[in-house]
Backbone bond lengths (Angstrom), bond angles and torsions (degrees), N, CA, C in turn:
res aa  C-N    CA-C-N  psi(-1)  N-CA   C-N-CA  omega(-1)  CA-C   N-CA-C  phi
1 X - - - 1.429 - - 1.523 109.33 -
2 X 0.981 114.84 141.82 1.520 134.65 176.97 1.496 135.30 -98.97
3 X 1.401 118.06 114.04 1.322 125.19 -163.94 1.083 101.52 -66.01
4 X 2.150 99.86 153.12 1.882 105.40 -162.67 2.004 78.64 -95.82
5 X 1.090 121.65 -20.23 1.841 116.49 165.91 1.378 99.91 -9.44
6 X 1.140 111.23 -92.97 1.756 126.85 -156.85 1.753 96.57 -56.88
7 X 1.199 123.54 -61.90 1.367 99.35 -149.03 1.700 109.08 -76.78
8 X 1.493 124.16 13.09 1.265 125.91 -179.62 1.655 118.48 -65.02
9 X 1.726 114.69 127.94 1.272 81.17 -169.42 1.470 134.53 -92.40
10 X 1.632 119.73 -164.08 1.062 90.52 -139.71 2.032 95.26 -98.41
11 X 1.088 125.24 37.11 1.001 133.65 167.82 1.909 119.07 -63.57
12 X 1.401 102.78 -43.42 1.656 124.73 164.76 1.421 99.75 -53.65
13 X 1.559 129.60 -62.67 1.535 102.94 -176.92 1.664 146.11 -70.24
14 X 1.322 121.80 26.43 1.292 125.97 -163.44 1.857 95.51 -169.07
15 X 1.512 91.92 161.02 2.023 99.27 -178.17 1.731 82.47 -82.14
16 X 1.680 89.50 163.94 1.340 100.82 -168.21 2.157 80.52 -103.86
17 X 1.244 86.60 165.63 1.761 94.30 -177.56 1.761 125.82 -55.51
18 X 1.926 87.66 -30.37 1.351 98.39 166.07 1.808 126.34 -58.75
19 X 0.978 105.54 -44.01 1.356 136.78 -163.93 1.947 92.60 -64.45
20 X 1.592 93.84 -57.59 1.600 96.41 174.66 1.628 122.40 -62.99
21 X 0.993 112.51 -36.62 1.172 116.50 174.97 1.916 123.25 -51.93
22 X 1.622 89.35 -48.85 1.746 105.78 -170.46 1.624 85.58 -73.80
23 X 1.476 132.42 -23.40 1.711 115.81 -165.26 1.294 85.32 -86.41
24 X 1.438 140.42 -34.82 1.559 124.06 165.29 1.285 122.70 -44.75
25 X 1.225 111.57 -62.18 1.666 114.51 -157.88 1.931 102.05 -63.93
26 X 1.817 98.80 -32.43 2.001 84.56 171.35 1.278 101.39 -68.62
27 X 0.939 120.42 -58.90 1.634 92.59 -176.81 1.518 150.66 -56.63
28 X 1.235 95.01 -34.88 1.733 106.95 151.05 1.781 108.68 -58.70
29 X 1.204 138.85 -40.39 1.067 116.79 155.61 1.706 124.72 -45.80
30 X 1.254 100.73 -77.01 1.595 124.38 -178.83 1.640 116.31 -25.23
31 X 1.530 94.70 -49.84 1.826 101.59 -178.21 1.483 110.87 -82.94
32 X 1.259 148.68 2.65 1.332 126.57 172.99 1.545 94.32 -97.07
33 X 1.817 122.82 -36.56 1.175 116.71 -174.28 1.030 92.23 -53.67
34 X 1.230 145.44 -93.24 1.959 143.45 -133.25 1.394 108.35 -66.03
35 X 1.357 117.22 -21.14 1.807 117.35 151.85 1.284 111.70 -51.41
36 X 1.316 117.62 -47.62 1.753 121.77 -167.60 1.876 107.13 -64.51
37 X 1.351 90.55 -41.55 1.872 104.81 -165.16 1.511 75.75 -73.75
38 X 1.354 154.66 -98.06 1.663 163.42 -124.90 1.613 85.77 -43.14
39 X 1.360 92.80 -60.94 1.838 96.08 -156.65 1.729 113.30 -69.85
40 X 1.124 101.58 -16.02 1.462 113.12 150.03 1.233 129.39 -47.16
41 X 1.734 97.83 -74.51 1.493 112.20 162.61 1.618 119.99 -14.52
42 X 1.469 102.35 -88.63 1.405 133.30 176.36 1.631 108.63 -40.27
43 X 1.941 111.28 -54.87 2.122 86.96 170.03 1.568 118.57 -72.57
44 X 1.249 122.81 2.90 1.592 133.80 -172.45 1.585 91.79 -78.08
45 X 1.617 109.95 -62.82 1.369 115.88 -163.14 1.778 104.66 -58.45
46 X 1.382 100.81 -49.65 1.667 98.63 -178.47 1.372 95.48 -39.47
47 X 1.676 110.47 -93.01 1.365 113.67 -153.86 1.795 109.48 -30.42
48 X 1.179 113.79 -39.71 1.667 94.40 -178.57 1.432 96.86 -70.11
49 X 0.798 146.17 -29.87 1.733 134.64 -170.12 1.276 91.13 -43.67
50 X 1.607 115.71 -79.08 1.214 165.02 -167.33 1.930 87.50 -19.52
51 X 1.622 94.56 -73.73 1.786 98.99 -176.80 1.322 117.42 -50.57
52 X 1.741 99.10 -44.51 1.796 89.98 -162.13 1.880 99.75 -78.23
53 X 1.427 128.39 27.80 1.187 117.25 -172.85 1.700 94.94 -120.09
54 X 1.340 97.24 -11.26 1.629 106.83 -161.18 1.665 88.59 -97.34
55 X 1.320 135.11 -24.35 1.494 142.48 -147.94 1.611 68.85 -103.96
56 X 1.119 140.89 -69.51 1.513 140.45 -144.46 1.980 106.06 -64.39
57 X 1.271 111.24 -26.48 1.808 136.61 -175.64 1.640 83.48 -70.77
58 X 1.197 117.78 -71.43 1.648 139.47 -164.56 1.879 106.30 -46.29
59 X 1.491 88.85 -45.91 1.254 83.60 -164.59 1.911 108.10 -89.55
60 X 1.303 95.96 -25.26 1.997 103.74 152.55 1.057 122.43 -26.02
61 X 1.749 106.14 -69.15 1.293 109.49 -158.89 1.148 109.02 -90.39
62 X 1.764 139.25 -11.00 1.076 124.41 168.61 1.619 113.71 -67.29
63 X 1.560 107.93 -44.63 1.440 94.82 166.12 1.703 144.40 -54.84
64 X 1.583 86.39 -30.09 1.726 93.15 163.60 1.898 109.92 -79.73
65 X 0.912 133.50 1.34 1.749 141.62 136.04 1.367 103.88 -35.79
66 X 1.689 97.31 -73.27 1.700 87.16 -153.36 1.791 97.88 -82.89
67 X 0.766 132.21 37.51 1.840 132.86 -171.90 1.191 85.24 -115.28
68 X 1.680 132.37 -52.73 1.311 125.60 -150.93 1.885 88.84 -94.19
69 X 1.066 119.68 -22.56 1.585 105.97 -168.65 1.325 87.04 -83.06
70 X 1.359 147.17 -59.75 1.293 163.50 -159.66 2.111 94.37 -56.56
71 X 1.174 136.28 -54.10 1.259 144.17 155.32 1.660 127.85 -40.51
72 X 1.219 107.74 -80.51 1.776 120.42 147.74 1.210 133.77 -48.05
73 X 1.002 116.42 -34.29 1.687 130.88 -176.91 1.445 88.23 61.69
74 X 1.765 130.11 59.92 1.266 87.73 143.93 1.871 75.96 -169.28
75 X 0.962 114.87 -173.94 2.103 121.34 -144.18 1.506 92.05 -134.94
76 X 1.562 108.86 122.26 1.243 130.42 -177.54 1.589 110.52 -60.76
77 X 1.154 116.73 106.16 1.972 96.29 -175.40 1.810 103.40 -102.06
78 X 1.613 90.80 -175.60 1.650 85.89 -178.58 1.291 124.76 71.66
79 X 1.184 141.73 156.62 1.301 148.55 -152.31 1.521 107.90 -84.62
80 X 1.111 117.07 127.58 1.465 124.20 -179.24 1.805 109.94 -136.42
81 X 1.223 87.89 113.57 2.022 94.01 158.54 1.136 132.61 -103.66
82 X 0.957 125.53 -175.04 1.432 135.62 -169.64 1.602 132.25 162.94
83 X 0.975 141.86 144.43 1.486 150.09 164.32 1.476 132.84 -82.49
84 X 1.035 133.65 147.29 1.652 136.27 -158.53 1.274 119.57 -164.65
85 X 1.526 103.76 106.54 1.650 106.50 -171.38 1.437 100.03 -86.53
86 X 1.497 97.88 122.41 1.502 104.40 168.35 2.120 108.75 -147.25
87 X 1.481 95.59 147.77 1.714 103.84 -163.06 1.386 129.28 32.08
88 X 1.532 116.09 47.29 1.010 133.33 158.33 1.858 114.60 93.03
89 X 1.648 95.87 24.74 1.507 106.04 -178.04 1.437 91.15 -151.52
90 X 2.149 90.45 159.61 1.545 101.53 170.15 1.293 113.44 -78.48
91 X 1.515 130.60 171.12 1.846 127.90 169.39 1.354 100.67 -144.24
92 X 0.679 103.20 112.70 1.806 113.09 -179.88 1.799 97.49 -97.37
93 X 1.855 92.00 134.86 1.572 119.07 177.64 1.644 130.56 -137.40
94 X 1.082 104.79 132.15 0.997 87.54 -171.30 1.633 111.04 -130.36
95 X 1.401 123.33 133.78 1.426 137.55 175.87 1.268 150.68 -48.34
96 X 1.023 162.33 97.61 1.280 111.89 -170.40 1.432 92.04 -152.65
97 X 1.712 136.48 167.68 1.071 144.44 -146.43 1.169 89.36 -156.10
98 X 1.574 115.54 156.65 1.203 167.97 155.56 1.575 139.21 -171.78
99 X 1.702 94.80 151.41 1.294 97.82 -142.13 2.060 102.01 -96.22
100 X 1.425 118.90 139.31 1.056 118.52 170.94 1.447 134.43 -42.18
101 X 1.404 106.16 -145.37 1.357 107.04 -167.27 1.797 94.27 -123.09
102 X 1.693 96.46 -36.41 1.393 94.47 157.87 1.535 129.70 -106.03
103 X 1.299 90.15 156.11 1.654 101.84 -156.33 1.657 106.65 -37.32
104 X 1.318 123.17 169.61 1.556 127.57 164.68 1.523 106.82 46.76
105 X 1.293 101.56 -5.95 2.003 73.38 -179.72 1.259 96.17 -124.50
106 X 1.531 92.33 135.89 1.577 113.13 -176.80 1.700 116.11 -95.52
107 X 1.408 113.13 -177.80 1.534 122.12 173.05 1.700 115.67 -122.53
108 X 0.919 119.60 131.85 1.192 106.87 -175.32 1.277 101.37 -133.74
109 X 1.686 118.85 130.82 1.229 129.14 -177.43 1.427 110.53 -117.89
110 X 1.189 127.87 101.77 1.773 133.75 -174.59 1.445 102.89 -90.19
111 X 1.221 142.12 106.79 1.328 143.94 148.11 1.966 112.72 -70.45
112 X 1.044 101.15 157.05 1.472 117.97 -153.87 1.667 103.65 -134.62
113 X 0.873 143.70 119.98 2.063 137.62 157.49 1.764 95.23 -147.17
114 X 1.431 90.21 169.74 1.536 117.43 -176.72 1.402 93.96 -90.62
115 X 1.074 151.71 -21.76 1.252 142.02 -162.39 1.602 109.06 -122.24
116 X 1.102 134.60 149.22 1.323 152.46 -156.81 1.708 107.43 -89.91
117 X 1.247 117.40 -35.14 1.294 134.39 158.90 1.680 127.83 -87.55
118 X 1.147 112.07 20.14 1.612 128.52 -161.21 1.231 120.19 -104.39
119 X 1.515 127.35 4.85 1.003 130.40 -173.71 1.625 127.36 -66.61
120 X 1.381 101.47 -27.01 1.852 123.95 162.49 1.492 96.24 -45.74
121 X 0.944 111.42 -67.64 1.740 131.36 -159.85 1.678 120.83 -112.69
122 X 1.045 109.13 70.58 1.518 132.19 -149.56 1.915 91.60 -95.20
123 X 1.377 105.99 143.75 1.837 115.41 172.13 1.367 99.75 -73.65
124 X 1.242 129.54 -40.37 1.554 130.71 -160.58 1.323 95.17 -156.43
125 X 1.760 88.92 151.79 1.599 101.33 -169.25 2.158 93.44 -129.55
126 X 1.351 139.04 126.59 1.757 101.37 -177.96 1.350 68.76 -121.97
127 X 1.546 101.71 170.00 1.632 110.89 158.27 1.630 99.85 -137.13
128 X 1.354 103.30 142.30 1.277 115.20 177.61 1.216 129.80 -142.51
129 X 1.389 138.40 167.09 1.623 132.32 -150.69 1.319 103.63 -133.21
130 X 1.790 119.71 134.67 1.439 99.58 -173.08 1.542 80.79 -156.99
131 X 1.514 99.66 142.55 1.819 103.70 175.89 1.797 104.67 -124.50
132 X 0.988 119.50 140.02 1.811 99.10 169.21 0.739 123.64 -53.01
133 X 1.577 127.50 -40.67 2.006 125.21 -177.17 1.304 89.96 -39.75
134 X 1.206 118.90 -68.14 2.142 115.20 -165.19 1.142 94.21 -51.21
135 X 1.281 145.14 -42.63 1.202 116.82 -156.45 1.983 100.56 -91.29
136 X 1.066 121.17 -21.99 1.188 119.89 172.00 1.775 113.95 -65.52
137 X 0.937 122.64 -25.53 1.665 119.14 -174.68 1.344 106.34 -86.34
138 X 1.324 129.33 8.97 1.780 129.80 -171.42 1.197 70.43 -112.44
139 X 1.619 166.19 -1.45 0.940 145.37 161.52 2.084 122.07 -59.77
């Protein structure tokens, strides 16, 4: 007796052209999407770089606040800018003060961007509180 093996035809051993075609077209779908999501990824990751480098400027210059109020005994008011090389780029910031409700203690709001013209649209914004008495008792 004779095996039905051999005489099967031979359509069963190989994808038929159709078959190749439709495993193309998912994939020509499939691969530009997960390009789109990656490159996503990657401007997601910048921009946080971007903040936590802009939060790190912010949180500088408030401390150089209380160094210079803590030194002088007395609190820079009014709008102040400035530039700050940090990880191999400039960061432009800018200052600015106002004064509470109680006496001597001020507010200070430091804005932070990568760009020199960026102050509309700033990476980081901190606000922070500083009176001279505090800074006079670290004396």
């Amino acid at each position: 007796m004779r095996s039905n093996r051999l005489s099967r035809p031979s359509r069963y051993r190989a994808f038929t052209l159709v078959e190749v075609m439709v495993a193309l077209a998912v994939v020509a779908i499939a691969v530009p999407a997960l390009l789109l999501t990656l490159s996503q990824q990657i401007d997601g990751t910048r921009y946080l770089q971007d903040r936590i480098q802009a939060q790190w400027i912010a949180a500088n210059r408030l401390a150089e606040l209380r160094l210079v109020a803590a030194a002088k005994g007395t609190l820079q008011t009014g709008l102040i800018t400035g530039s700050e090389e940090m990880a191999g780029r400039t960061w432009y910031w800018w200052s600015e003060s106002e004064g509470t409700q109680v006496p001597g203690f001020f507010r200070y709001e430091v804005t932070v961007s990568d760009s020199e013209d960026g102050f509309p649209t700033p990476l980081h914004v901190l606000d922070g509180y500083l009176t001279v008495a505090r800074a006079n008792r670290g004396r």
